[in-house]
C-alpha positions in Angstrom: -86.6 114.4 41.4 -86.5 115.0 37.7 -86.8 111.1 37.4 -90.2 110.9 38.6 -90.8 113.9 35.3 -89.1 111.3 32.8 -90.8 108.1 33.5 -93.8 106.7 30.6 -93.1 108.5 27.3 -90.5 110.5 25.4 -91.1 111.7 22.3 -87.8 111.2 20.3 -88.8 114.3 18.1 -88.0 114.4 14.2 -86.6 117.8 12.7 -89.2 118.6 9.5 -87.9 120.4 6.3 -88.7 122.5 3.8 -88.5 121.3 0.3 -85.4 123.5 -0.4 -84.1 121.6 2.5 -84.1 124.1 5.2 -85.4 123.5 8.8 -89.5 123.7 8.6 -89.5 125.4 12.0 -93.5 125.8 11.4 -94.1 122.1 11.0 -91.7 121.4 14.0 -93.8 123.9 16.0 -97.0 121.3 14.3 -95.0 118.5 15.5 -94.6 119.8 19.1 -98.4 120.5 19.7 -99.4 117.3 18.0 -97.6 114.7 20.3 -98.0 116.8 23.6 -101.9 117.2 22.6 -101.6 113.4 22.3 -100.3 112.9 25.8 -96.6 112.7 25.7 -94.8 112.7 29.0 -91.8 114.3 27.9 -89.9 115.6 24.9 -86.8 114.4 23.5 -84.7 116.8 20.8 -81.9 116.5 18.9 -81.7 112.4 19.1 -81.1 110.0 16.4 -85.3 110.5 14.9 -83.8 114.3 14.7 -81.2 113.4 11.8 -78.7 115.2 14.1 -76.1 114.3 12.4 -76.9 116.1 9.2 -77.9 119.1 10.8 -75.1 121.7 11.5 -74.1 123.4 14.9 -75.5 126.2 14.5 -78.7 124.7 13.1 -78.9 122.5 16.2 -78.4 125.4 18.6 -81.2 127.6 16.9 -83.7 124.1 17.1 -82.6 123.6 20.6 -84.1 127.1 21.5 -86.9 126.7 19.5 -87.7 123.5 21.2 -87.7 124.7 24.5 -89.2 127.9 23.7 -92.5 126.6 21.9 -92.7 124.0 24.3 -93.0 126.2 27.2 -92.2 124.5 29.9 -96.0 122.1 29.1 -93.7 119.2 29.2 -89.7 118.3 30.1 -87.8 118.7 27.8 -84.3 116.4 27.3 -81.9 117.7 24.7 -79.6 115.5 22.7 -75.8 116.5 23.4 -73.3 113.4 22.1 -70.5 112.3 19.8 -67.6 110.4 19.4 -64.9 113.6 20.4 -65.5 114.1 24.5 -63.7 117.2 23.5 -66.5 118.1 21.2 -69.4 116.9 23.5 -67.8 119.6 26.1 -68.3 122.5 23.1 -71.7 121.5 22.8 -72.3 121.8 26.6 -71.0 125.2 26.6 -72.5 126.4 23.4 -75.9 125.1 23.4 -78.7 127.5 25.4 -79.8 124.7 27.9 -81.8 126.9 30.0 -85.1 125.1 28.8 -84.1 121.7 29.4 -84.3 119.5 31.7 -81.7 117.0 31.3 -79.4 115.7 28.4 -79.4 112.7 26.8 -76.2 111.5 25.6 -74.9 108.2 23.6 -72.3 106.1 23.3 -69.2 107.2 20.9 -69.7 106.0 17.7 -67.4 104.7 15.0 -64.3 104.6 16.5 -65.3 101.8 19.4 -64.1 102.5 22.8 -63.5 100.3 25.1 -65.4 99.8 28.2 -62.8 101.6 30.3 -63.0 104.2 27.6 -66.9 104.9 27.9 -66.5 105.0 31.5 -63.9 107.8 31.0 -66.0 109.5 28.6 -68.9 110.1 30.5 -66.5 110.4 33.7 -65.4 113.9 31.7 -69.3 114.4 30.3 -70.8 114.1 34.0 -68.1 116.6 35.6 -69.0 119.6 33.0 -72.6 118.9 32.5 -75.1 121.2 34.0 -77.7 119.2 33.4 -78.9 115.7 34.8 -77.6 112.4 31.9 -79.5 110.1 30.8 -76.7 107.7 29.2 -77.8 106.3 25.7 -76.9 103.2 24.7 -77.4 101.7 21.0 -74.6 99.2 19.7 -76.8 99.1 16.7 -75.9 102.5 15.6 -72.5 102.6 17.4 -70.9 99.7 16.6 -70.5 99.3 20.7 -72.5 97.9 23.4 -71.8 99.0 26.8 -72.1 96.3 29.2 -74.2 95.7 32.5 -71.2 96.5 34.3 -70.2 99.6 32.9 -73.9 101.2 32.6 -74.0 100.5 36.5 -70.3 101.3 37.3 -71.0 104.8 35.6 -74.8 105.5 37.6 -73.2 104.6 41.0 -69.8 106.5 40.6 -72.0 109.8 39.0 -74.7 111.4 41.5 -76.1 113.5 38.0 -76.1 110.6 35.5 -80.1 109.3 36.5 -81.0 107.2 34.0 -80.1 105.1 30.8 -82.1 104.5 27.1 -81.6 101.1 26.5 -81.5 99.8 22.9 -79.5 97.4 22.8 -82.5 95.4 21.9 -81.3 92.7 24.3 -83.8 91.9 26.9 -81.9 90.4 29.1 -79.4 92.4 29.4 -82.2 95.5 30.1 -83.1 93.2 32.8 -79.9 92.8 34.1 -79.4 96.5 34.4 -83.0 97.1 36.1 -82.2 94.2 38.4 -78.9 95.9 39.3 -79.7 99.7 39.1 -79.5 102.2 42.0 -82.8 103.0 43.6 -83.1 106.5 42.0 -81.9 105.0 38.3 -84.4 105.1 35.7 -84.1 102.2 33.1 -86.1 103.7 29.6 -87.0 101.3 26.3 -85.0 102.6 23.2 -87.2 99.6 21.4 -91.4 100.6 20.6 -91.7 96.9 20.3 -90.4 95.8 23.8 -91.7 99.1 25.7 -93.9 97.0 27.3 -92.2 94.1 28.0 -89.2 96.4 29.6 -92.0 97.7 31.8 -93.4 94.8 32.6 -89.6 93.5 34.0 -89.8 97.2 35.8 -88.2 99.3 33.6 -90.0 103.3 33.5 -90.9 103.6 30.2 -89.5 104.3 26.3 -88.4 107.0 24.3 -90.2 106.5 21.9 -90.6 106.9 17.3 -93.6 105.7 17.2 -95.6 108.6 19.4 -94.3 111.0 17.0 -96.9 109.3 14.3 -99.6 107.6 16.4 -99.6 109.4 20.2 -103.0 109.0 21.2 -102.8 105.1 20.3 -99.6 104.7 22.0 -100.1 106.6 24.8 -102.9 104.2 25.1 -101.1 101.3 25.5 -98.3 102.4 27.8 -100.6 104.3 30.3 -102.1 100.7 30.9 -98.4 99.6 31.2 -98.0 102.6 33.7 -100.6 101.3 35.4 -99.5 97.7 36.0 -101.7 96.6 33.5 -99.4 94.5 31.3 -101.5 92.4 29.8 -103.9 94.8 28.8 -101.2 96.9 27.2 -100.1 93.5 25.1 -103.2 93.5 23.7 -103.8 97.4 23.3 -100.2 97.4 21.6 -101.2 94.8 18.9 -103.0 96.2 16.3 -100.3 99.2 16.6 -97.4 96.4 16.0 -97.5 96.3 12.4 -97.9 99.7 11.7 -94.3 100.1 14.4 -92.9 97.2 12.6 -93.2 99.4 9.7 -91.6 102.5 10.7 -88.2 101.0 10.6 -88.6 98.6 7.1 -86.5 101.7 5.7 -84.6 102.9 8.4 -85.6 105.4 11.2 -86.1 108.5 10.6 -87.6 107.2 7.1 -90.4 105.6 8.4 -92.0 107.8 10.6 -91.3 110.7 8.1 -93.4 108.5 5.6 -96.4 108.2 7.8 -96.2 111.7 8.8 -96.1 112.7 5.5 -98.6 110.4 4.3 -101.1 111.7 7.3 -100.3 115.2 6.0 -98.4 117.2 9.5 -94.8 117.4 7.6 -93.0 117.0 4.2 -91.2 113.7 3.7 -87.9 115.6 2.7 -84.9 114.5 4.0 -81.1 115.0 3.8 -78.7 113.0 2.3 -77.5 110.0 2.6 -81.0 109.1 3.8 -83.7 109.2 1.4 -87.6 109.3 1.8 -89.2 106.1 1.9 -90.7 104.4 -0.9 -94.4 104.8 -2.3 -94.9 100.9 -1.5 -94.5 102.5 2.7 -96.6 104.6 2.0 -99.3 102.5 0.5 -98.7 100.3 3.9 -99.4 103.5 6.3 -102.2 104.5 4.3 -103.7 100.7 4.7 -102.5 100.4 8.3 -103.7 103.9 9.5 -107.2 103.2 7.5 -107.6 99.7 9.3 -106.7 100.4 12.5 -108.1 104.2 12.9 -104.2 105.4 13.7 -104.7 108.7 13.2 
């Protein structure tokens, strides 16, 4: 089962640019080796990290194929395909080349806040035309919407291709809940660095992950131990990496792992509007942090 491919670590992948503010497809190709020479379990494209939103359709079709083509098939690859139209999550289904991915993941409609009935609906519709596997991506933060124990379940028992869920609702309890609850064959993923471990530790799978896209080989680390059982191991492995995750979202995410990728020289901190690169007082902090706690 494609599960079993999906558990420990997804890298949610950034998209680099030029300074002209095009797609930097040769840093994205750097990006790509980096974190699977790092030991990444998996890919994720076209997520939040991504600045998706800014990018157009056509851009994200082109960087979808690149994706899957440079990867070549190393790793699994899940592709980002969501928004608040159902209607327009359907066009992306059929426009997007899919054939080197292995499942989608898909959030919650932003903005205009549907109900609970109405996320159920929406990824009743999602489920029927995707011809991929959903993992369901939940992050009120960002949305302006939680979806609720009972709807995250409702939705993995009623849809045999909806496997798993990205959890970010930063609520421990109600991750808990959901493991707890889940189907046997439902995979319960971290959308939280700093609670990866404890979401594994209550016997959730793993995280999809910022963080590895800076600092693989160090987290990596840490959650193999986790893989392992080894919780409290991977508490103590994780904390000198804490403050140097804590940082990555001072300024917002992408801006934060942008900065430290920039300031370990793999991409350009360029960035499109409305977000902004982050300061020079970040980057002073990744250049201590990454110093003091060998990072790189």
């Amino acid at each position: 089962m494609i599960q079993n491919r999906l558990k420990g670590v997804g890298a949610a992948m950034v998209t680099p640019f030029t300074p002209d503010g095009r797609v930097d497809y040769e840093a994205l190709a750097r990006m790509i080796d980096y974190v699977i020479d790092g030991g990444v379990d998996y890919i994720v494209a076209l997520g939040t990290t991504a600045e998706t939103p800014t990018l157009y359709i056509q851009e994200r079709a082109v960087i979808a194929m690149f994706i899957a083509n440079h990867i070549a098939h190393r790793v699994p690859l899940v592709m980002g395909v969501g928004g608040n139209s159902t209607s327009e999550v359907l066009d992306q289904l059929r426009e997007f080349d899919l054939r080197g991915a292995d499942a989608i993941l898909s959030v919650t409609p932003y903005y205009n806040k549907p109900s609970q009935e109405g996320l159920y609906q929406h990824f009743k519709v999602v489920s029927e035309h995707s011809p991929l596997p959903i993992i369901l991506y939940n992050i009120a933060g960002r949305t302006g919407v939680n979806m609720t124990v009972d709807t995250t379940l409702r939705i993995a028992r009623d849809f045999d291709n909806v496997i798993g869920i990205k959890e970010a609702s930063g609520d421990i309890e109600q991750i808990r809940q959901v493991i707890a609850r889940r189907p046997d064959d439902f995979i319960v993923l971290s959308g939280d660095d700093g609670i990866a471990v404890e979401v594994m530790r209550s016997g959730g799978h793993g995280v999809i992950s910022v963080a590895v896209n800076a600092f693989p080989r160090k987290f990596m680390e840490c959650i193999n131990l986790a893989k392992q059982g080894k919780f409290d191991q991977a508490e103590r492995c994780f904390a000198p990496l804490a403050p140097a995750v804590k940082a990555l979202f001072r300024e917002g995410n992408p801006t934060g792992v942008k900065c430290a990728l920039h300031t370990m020289g793999l991409i350009g901190d360029r960035m499109r509007l409305p977000l902004v690169p982050g300061t020079p007082e970040l980057a002073a902090e990744f250049e201590k942090l990454i110093r003091e706690y060998d990072l790189c």
